[in-house]
C-alpha positions as CSV (number, residue, x, y, z in Angstrom):
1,X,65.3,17.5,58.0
2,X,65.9,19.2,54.5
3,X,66.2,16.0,53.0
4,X,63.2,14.5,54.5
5,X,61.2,16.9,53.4
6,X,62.8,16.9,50.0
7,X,62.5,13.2,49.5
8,X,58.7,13.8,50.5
9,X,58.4,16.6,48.0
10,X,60.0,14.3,45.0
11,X,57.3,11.1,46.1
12,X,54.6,13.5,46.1
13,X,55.7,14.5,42.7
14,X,56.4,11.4,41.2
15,X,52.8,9.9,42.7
16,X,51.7,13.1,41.1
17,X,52.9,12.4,37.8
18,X,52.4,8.8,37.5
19,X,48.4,9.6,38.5
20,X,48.7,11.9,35.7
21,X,50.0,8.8,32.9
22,X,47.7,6.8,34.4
23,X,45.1,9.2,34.4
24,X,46.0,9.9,30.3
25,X,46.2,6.2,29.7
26,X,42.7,5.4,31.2
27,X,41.5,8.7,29.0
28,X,43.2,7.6,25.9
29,X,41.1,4.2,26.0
30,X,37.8,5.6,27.1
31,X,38.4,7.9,23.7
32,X,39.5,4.9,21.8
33,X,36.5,2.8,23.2
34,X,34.5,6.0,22.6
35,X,34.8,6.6,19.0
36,X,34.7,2.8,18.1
37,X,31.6,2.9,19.6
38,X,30.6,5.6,17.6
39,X,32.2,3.8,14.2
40,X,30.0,0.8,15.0
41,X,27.0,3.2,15.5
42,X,27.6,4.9,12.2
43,X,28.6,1.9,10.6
44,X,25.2,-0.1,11.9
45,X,22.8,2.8,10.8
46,X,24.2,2.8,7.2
47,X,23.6,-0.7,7.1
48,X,20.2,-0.3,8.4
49,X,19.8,2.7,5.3
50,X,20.5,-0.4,3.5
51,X,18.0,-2.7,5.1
52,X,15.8,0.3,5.1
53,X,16.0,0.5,1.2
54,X,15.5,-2.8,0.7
55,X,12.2,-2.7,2.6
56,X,10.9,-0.1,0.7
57,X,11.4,-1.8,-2.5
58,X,9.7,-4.7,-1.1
59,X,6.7,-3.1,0.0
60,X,6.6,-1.6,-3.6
61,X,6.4,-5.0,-5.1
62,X,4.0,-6.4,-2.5
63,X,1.5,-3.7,-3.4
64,X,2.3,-4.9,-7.1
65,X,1.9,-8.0,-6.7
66,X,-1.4,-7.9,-4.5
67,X,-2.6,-5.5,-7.5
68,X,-1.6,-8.5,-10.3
69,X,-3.7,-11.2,-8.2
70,X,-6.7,-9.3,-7.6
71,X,-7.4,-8.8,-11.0
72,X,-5.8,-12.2,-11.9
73,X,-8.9,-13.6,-9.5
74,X,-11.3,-10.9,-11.1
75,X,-10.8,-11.9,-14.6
76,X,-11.2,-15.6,-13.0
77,X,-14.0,-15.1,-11.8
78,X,-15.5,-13.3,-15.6
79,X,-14.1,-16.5,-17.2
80,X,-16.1,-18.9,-15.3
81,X,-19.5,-16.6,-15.3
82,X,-18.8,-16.6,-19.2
83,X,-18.3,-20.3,-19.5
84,X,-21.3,-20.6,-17.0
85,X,-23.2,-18.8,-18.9
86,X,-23.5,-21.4,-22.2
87,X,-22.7,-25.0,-20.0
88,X,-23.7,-26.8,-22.7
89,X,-21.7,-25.0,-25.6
90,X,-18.2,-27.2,-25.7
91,X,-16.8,-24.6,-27.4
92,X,-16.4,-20.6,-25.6
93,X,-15.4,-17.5,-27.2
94,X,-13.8,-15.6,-24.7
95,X,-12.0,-11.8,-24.8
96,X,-8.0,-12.7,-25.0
97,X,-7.2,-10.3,-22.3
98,X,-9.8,-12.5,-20.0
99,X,-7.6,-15.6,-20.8
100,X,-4.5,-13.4,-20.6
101,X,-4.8,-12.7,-16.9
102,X,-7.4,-15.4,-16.3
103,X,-4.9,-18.2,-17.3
104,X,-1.3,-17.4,-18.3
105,X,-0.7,-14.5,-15.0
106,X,1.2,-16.4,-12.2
107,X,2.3,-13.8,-10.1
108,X,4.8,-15.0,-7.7
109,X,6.1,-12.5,-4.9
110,X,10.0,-12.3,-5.6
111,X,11.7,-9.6,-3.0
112,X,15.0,-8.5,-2.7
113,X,16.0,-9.9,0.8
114,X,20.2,-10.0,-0.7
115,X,21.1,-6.5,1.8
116,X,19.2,-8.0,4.9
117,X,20.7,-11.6,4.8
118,X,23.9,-10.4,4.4
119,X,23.5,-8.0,7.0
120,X,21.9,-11.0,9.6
121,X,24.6,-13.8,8.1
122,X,27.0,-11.5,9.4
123,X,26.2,-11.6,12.9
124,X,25.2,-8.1,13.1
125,X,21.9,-8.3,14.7
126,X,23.0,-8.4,18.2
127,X,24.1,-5.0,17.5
128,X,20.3,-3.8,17.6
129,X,18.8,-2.0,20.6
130,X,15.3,-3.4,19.7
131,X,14.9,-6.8,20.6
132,X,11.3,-6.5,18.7
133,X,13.3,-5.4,15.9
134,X,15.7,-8.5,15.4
135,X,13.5,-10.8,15.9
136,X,11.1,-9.5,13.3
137,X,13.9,-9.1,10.8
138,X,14.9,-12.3,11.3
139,X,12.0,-14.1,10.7
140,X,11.0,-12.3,7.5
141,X,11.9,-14.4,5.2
142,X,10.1,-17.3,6.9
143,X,7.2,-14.9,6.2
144,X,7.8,-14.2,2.4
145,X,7.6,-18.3,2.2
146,X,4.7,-18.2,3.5
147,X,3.4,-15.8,1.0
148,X,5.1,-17.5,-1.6
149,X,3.5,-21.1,-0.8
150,X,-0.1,-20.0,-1.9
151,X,1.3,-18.4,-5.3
152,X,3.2,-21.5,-5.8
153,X,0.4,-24.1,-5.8
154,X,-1.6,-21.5,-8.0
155,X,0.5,-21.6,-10.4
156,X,1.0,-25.2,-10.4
157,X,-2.1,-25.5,-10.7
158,X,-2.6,-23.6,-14.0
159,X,0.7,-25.2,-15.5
160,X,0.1,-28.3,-14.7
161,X,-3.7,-28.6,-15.0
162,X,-5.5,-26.0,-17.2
163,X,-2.5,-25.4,-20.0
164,X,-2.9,-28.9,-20.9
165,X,-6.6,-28.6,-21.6
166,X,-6.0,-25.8,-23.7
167,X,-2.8,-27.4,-25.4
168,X,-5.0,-28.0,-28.7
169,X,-5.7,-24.2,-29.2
170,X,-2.1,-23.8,-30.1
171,X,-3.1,-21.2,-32.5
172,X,-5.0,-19.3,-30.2
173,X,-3.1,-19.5,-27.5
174,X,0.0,-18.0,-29.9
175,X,-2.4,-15.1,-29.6
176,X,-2.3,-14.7,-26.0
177,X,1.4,-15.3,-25.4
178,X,1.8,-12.3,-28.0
179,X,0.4,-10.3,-25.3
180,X,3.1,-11.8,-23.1
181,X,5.3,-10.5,-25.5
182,X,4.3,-6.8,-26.4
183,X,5.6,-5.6,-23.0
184,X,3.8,-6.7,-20.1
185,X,5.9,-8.8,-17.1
186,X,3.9,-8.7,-13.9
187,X,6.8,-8.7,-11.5
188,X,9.3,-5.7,-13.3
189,X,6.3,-3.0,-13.9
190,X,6.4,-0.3,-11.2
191,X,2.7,-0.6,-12.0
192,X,-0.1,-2.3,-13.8
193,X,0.1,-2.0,-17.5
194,X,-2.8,-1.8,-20.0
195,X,-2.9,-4.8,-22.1
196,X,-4.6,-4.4,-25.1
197,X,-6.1,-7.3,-26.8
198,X,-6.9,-8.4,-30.6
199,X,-10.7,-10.0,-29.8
200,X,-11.8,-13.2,-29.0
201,X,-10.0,-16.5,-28.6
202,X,-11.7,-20.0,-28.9
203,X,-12.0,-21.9,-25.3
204,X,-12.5,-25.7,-24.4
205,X,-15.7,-25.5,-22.4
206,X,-16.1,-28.2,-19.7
207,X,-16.7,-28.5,-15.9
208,X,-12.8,-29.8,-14.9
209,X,-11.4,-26.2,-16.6
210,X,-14.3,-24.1,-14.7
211,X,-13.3,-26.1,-11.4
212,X,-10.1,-25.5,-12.1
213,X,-10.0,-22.2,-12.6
214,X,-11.8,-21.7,-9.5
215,X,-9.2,-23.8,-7.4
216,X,-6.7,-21.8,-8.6
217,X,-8.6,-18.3,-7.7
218,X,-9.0,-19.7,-4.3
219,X,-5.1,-20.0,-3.7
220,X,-5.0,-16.6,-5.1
221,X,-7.2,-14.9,-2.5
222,X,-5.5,-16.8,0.3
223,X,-2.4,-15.3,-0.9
224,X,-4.2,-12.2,-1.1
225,X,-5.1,-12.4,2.5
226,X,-1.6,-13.6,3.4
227,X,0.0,-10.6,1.3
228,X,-1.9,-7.9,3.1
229,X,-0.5,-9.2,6.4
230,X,3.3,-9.4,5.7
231,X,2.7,-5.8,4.1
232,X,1.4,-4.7,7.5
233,X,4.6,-6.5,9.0
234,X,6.9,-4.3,6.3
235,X,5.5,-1.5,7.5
236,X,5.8,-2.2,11.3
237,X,9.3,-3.6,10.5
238,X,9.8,0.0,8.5
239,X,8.9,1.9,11.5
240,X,11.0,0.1,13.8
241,X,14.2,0.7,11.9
242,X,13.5,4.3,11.5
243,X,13.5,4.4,15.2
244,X,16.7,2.3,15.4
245,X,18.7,4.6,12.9
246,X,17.7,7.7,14.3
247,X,18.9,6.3,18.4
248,X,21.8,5.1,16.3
249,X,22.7,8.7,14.6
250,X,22.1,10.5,18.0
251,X,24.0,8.5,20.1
């Protein structure tokens, strides 16, 4: 009877303490699981600082640029009125900072998209809790091309088709391109910049330069339009992340 009960009393001990490894096992990987969990969380919402970052630098030069084109299409618009104005004068004086944004300004929207392509190349969207929010990061640089295209027929446009017909002002056109040269660049100010001129500049006035010019103000305003909206998206893409990275951080 002794050693019945003995024997009983060593199986309830050994079930006891085999519950316990088991039980310290099964703890051990929930921690394990549990703090590479948090790792990844941590890990995701520095990335997304990163992403973050990136965004705001973006929106910075999307402002920029939308700035640049408004008064590229502006001083457009002055050049044609002033060639208007005297139709059957061939030859136009007009202000050199008129024909300095009016004809050699291409702004072209160039964002830093290196962090967030990285970042989506690497698989790591799936590790977002907002479906809203991958999909919207993945499609933005679909978006910027979209921007893009209008700027880039613009500014074929004035390379291809209005330099030439103002190719035999070399002289004058030196003077512009000074301008160029003093320290303006459209896409590295963090604002716009005064540009100062020296006077007036000889122009070639005839009716294919004025419709030209007003082609290429037309591709201007569409990317204008098309500007606006993907800065609205920034900003909506913004917000999201700030969500994701703060349910990140408090998880």
């Amino acid at each position: 009877m002794t050693n019945e009960l003995f024997g009983r009393r060593n199986l309830a001990k050994l079930a006891l303490e085999g519950a316990v490894v088991i039980a310290s096992i099964l703890i051990a990987f929930a921690l394990d699981a549990w703090w590479a969990e948090r790792q990844l969380r941590e890990e995701t919402a520095e990335d997304l600082a990163i992403v973050e970052f990136e965004l705001d630098e973006n929106l910075r030069l999307v402002q920029l640029t939308i700035d640049i084109m408004q008064r590229v299409v502006a001083e457009t618009d002055a050049l044609v009125a002033a060639l208007e104005a005297h139709p059957e004068s061939t030859i136009a004086e007009i202000d050199d900072t008129t024909i300095f944004w009016a004809v050699f300004n291409n702004p072209t929207l160039d964002p830093s998209l290196g962090g967030t392509d990285a970042w989506i190349a690497a698989g790591r969207l799936a590790g977002l809790d907002s479906v809203e929010l991958r999909q919207r990061l993945a499609s933005m640089r679909g978006k910027v091309e979209d921007v893009v295209e209008e700027q880039r027929i613009a500014r074929e446009i004035g390379v291809h088709d209005i330099y030439p017909l103002l190719k035999d002002l070399a002289g004058d056109i030196a003077i512009v391109q000074q301008l160029y040269r003093d320290g303006f660049h459209s896409r590295q100010g963090a604002s716009m910049q005064t540009v100062e001129g020296n006077g007036t500049i000889s122009v070639r006035n005839s009716s294919a330069l004025r419709f030209l010019l007003r082609a290429r103000a037309i591709w201007y305003e569409a990317s204008i339009h098309e500007s606006r909206d993907f800065q609205a998206e920034l900003e909506e893409i913004q917000e999201l992340l700030q969500r994701e990275i703060q349910r990140l951080r408090s998880g």
